[in-house]
C-alpha positions, -999 to 999 in steps of 0.1 A, spaced: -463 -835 -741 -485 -830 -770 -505 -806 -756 -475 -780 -746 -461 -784 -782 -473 -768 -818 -471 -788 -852 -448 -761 -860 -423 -768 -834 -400 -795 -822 -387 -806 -789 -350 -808 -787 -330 -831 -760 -307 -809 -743 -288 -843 -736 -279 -831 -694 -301 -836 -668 -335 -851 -688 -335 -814 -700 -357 -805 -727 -366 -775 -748 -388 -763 -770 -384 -746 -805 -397 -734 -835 -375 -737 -866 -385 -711 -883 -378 -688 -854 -349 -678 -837 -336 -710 -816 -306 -705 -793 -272 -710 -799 -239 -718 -784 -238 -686 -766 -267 -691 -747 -248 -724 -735 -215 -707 -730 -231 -678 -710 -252 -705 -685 -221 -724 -677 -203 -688 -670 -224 -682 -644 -217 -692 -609 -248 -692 -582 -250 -699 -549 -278 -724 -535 -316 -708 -533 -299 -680 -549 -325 -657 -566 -323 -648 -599 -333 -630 -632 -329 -635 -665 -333 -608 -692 -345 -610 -721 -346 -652 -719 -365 -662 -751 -374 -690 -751 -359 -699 -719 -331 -719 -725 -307 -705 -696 -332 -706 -665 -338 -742 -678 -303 -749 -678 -296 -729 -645 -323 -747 -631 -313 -784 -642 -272 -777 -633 -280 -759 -597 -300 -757 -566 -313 -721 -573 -344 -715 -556 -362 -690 -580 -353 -679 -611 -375 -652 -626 -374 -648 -668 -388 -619 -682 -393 -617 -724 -412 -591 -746 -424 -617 -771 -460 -628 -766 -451 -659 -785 -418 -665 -777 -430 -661 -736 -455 -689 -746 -434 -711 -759 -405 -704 -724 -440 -712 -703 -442 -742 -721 -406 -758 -723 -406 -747 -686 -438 -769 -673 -427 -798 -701 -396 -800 -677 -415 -798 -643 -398 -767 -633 -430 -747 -627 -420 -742 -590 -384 -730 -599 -389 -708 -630 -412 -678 -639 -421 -662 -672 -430 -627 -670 -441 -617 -704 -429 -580 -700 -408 -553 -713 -377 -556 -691 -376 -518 -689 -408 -523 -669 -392 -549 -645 -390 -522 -618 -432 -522 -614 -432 -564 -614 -399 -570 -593 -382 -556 -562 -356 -535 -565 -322 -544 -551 -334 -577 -542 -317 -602 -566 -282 -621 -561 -277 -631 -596 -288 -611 -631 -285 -632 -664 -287 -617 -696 -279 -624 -736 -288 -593 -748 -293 -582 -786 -261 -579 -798 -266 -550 -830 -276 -516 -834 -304 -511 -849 -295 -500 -880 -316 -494 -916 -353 -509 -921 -356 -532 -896 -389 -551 -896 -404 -543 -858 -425 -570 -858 -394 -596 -868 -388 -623 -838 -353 -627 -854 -343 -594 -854 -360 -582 -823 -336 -609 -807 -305 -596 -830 -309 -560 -824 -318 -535 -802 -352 -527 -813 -372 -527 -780 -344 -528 -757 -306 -513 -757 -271 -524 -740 -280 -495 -718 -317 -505 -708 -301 -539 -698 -273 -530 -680 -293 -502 -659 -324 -525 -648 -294 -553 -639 -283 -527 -614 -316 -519 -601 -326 -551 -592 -293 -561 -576 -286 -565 -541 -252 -549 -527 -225 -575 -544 -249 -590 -563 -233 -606 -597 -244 -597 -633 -234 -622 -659 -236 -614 -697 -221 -627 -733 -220 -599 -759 -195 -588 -788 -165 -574 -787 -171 -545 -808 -196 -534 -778 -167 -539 -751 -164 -501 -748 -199 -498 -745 -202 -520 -720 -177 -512 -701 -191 -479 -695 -226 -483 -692 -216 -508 -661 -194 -484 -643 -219 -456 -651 -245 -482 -631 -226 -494 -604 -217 -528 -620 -179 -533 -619 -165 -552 -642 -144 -582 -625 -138 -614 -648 -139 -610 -687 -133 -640 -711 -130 -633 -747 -148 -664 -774 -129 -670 -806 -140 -697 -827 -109 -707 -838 -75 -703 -823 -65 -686 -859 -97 -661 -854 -104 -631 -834 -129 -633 -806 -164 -632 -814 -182 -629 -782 -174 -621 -744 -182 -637 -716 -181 -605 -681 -192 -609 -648 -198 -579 -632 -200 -574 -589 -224 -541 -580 -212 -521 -558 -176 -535 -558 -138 -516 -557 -125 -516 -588 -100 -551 -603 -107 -568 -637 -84 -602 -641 -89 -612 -675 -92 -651 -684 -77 -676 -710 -92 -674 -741 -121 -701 -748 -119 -717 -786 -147 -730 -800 -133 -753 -826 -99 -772 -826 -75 -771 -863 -100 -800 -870 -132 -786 -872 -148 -805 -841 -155 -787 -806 -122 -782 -785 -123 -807 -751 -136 -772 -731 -167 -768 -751 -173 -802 -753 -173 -808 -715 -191 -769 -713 -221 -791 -733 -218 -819 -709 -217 -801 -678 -241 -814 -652 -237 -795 -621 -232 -756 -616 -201 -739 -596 -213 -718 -568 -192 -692 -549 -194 -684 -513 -171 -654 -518 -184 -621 -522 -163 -589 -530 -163 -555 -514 
């Protein structure tokens, strides 16, 4: 282990599974989103799959841990963040089941096959880029769209999806709009949405959509999720979410 980890960083027990990550404090580390969005998705065994923009890899390792998908393919900008992905992946053993592609995702087109994929992951920056943002930030590249856009994810999500294939993202609410168009625009249509509040007194703070390319038109939108009860401790959802040891599949497909 000592060798796949930095005095800078620190190895944190994903408590499911024997999973492990690694992380550097100072960086951006992932959050209950990342969690929220893993368990949202549903995969069918040696499904393929790709995850964009994966930092430091937490969903494919968590995909990979809950499920019997056979290949799941992580592609991430960052030099140093794709390092330390490669890393947490072979500290779990799951060199055989998950690859890092240190590439732009807008460039997945020349790497991957088009149209090929059953399942497309992605928790996308969620901000405009807006004022003087530093380029060269690891925070902010994560937090805003500095080298990608809602847009450049959505569109290479459609281009590497098979006919029905599934594309599973967490985002804001503010962007539902957005979102919503840029995936009818690229074939994705919207078909389960679940709205995030953190407390049942707040607003929603993040999405949960699973979009179907390719499919007739029918959104059914699901119970809220709330983070935290009147308390101030995780609700019974999110705690079992965190505990969570297998992964649903589905054998349906829509038309």
């Amino acid at each position: 282990m000592n060798n796949l980890v930095y005095e800078h960083e620190r190895v944190d027990d994903l408590q499911i599974n024997n999973l492990k990550i690694i992380q550097n404090p100072d960086g951006f580390c992932f959050g209950i989103d990342a969690v929220l969005l893993a368990n949202f998705v549903k995969v069918k065994k040696n499904s393929k799959v790709v995850d964009l923009g994966t930092g430091t890899a937490i969903i494919p390792i968590l995909l990979a841990g809950k499920s019997k998908t056979s290949h799941i393919t992580a592609l991430e900008i960052q030099e140093e963040v794709a390092d330390m992905a490669e890393r947490s992946v072979k500290l779990n053993g799951l060199e055989d089941r998950i690859e890092i592609l240190n590439i732009d995702l807008k460039d997945a087109k020349e790497f991957l096959e088009a149209n090929e994929y059953d399942v497309v992951v992605s928790n996308p920056p969620y901000m405009h880029q807006k004022g003087l943002i530093n380029p060269d930030d690891k925070k902010a590249i994560s937090r805003h769209e500095i080298k990608c856009t809602l847009e450049d994810v959505i569109s290479t999500a459609s281009g590497l999806l098979r006919h029905n294939g599934r594309f599973f993202m967490v985002h804001r609410p503010i962007r539902l709009v957005d979102i919503m168009f840029y995936c009818r625009q690229y074939k994705l249509e919207p078909k389960y949405l679940r709205f995030i509040h953190p407390a049942y007194d707040k607003k929603p703070n993040l999405l949960l959509l699973e979009c179907v390319k390719a499919a007739r038109p029918e959104l059914k939108i699901l119970d809220p999720l709330y983070v935290y009860n009147k308390e101030g401790e995780y609700t019974d959802e999110v705690f079992h979410t965190y505990g969570k040891t297998y992964m649903e599949e589905k054998d349906e497909f829509y038309e």
